[in-house]
TORPA-461061 format. One line per field, with one value per residue: x, y, z of N, C-alpha, C in turn; chain; residue number from 1; residue in one letter. Coordinates in steps of 0.05 Angstrom, whole numbers, always signed. Layout:
<nodes>
nc1: c(X ...)
nc2: c(Y ...)
nc3: c(Z ...)
cac1: c(X ...)
cac2: c(Y ...)
cac3: c(Z ...)
cc1: c(X ...)
cc2: c(Y ...)
cc3: c(Z ...)
kette: c(A ...)
nr: c(NUM ...)
rest: c(A ...)
</nodes>
This chain:
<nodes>
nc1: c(+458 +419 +378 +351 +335 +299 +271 +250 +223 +181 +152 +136 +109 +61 +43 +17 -21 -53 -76 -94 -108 -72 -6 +12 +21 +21 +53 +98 +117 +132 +172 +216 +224 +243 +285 +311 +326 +298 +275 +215 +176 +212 +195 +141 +138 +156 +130 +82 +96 +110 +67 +41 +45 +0 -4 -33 -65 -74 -84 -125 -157 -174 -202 -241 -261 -286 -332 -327 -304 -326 -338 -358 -359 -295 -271 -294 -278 -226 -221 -231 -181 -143 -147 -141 -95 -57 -79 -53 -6 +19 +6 +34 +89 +106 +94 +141 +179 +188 +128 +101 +111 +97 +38 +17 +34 +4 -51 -44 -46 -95 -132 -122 -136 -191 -200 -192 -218 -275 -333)
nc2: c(-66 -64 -36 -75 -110 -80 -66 -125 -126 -93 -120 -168 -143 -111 -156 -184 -145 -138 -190 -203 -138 -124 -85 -49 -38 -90 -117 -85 -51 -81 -104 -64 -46 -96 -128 -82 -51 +0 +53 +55 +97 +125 +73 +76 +143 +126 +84 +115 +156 +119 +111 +158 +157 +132 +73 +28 +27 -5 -55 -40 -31 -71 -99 -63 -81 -132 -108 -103 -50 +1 +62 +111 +107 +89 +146 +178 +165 +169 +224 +232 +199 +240 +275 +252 +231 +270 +289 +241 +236 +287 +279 +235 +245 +258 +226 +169 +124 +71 +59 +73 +32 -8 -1 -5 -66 -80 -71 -94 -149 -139 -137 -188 -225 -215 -225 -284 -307 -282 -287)
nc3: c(-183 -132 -163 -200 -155 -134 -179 -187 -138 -144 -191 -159 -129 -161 -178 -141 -127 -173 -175 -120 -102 -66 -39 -29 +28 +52 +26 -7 +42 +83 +61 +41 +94 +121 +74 +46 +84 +105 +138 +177 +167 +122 +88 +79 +64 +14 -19 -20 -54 -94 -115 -134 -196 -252 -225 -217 -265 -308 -284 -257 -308 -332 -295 -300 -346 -338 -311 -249 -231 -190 -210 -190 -131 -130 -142 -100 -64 -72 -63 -23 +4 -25 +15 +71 +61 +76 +120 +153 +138 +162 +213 +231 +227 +280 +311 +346 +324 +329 +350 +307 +276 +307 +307 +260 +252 +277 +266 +210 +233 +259 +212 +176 +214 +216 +163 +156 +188 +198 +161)
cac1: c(+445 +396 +349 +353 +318 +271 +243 +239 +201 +147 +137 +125 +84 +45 +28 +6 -39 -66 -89 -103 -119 -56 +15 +37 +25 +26 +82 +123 +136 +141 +192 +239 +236 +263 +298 +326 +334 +288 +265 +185 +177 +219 +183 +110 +143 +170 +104 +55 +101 +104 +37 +31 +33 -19 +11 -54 -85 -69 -103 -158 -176 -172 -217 -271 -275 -307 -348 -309 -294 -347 -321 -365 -351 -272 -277 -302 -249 -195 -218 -230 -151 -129 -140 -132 -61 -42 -71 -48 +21 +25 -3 +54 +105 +118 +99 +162 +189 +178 +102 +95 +117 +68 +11 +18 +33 -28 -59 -44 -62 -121 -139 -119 -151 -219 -204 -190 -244 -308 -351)
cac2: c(-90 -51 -27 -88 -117 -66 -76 -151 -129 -84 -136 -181 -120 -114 -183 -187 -127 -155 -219 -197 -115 -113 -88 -27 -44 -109 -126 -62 -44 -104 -109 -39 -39 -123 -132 -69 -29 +28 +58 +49 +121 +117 +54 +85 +148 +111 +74 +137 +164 +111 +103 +184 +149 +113 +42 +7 +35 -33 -78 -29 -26 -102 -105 -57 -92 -147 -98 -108 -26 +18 +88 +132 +92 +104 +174 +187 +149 +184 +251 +224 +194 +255 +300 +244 +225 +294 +282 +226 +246 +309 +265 +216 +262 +267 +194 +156 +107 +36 +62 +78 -1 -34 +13 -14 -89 -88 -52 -111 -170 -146 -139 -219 -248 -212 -241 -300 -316 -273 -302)
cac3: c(-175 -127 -185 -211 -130 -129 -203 -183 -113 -163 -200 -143 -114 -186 -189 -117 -133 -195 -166 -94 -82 -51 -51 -13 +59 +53 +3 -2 +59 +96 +41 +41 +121 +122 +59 +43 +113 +98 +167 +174 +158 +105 +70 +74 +52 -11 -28 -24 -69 -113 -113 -154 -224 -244 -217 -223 -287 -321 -269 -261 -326 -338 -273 -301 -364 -326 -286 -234 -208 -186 -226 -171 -109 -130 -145 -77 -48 -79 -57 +8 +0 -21 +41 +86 +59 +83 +146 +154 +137 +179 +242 +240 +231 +305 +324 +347 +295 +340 +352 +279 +267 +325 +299 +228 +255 +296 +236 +193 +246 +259 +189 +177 +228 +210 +140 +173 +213 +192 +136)
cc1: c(+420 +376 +336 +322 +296 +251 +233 +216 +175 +145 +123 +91 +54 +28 +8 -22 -49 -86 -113 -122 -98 -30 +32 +38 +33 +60 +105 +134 +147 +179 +216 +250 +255 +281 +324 +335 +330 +278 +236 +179 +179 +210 +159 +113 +143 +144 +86 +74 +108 +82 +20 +27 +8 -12 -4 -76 -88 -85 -121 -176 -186 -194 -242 -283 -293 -324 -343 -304 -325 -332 -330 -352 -322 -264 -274 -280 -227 -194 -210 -193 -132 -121 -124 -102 -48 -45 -53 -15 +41 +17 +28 +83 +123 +115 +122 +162 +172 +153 +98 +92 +92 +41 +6 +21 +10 -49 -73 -56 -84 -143 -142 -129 -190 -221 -207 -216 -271 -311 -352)
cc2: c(-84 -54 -52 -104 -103 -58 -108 -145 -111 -99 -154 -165 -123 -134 -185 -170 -130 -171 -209 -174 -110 -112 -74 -34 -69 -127 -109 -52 -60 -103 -94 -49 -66 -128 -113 -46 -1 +34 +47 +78 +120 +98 +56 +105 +143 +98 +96 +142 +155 +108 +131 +169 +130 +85 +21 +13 +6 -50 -66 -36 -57 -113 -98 -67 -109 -136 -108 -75 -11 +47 +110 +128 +99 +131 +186 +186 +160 +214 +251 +219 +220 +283 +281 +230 +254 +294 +261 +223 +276 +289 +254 +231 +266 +248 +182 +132 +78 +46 +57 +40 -9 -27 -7 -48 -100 -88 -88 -149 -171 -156 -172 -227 -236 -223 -272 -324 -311 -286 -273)
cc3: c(-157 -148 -191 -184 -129 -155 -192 -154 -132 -175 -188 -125 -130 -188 -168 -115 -151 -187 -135 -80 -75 -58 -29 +17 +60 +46 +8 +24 +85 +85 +44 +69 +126 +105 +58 +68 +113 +129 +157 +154 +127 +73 +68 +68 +17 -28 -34 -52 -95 -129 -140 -172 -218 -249 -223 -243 -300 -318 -275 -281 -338 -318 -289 -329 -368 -316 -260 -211 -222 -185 -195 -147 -115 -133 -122 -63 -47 -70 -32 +16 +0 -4 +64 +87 +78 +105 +160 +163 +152 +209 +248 +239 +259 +329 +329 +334 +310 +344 +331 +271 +280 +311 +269 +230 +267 +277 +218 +206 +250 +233 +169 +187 +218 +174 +139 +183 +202 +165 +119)
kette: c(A A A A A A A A A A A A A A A A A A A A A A A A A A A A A A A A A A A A A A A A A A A A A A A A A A A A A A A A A A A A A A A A A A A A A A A A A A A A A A A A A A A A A A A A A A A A A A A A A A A A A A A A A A A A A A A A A A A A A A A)
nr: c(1 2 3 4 5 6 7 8 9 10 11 12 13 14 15 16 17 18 19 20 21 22 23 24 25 26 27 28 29 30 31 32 33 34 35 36 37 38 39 40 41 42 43 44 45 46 47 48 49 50 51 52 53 54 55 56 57 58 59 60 61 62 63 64 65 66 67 68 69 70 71 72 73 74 75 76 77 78 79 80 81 82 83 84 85 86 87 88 89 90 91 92 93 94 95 96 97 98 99 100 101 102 103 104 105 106 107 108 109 110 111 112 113 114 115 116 117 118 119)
rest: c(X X X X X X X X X X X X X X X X X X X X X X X X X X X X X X X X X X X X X X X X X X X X X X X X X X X X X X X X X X X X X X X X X X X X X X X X X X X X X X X X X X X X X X X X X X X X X X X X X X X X X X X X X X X X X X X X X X X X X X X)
</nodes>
């Protein structure tokens, strides 16, 4: 019955990321750490690593049919992504768990209210 919850939360994730941009910070791990009782760690763990396939080839490509994704501009991004995941993931490593949370809640409020608010 698990599997069963956490296909229904990627699909919710999927769709959310479809429509929106968004899934893993937002969606997923809100999701693991409240729903299912994944530590923080744990549930941004679980996301990067879902994240290896390609999860959003689908949308993507449905995006750039419209002209919609800028091929170079992502490119960059992902190189950029793929050192700074590592930093990223060696940094926190040795952060304490309730920091890790506020950092990532702060993270996410600030990010709202400047959606929010700014034009």
């Amino acid at each position: 019955m698990v599997q069963i919850s956490y296909i229904i939360l990627g699909v919710v994730a999927g769709c959310l990321s479809g429509m929106l941009g968004i899934g893993g910070g937002l969606v997923l791990i809100p999701a693991m750490v409240f729903i299912f009782g994944f530590t923080q760690l744990q549930a941004q763990g679980t996301t990067l690593a879902l994240m290896v396939p390609p999860i959003g080839l689908l949308a993507a490509i449905r995006y750039y049919q419209n002209g919609n994704v800028k091929l170079g501009m992502a490119g960059f991004i992902c190189l950029g992504f793929f050192v700074g995941g590592l930093l990223g993931a060696n940094l926190v490593q040795s952060l304490p768990e309730p920091l890790i949370r506020k950092i990532f809640a702060l993270f996410l409020l600030v990010v709202s209210l400047r959606m929010l608010l700014v034009k």
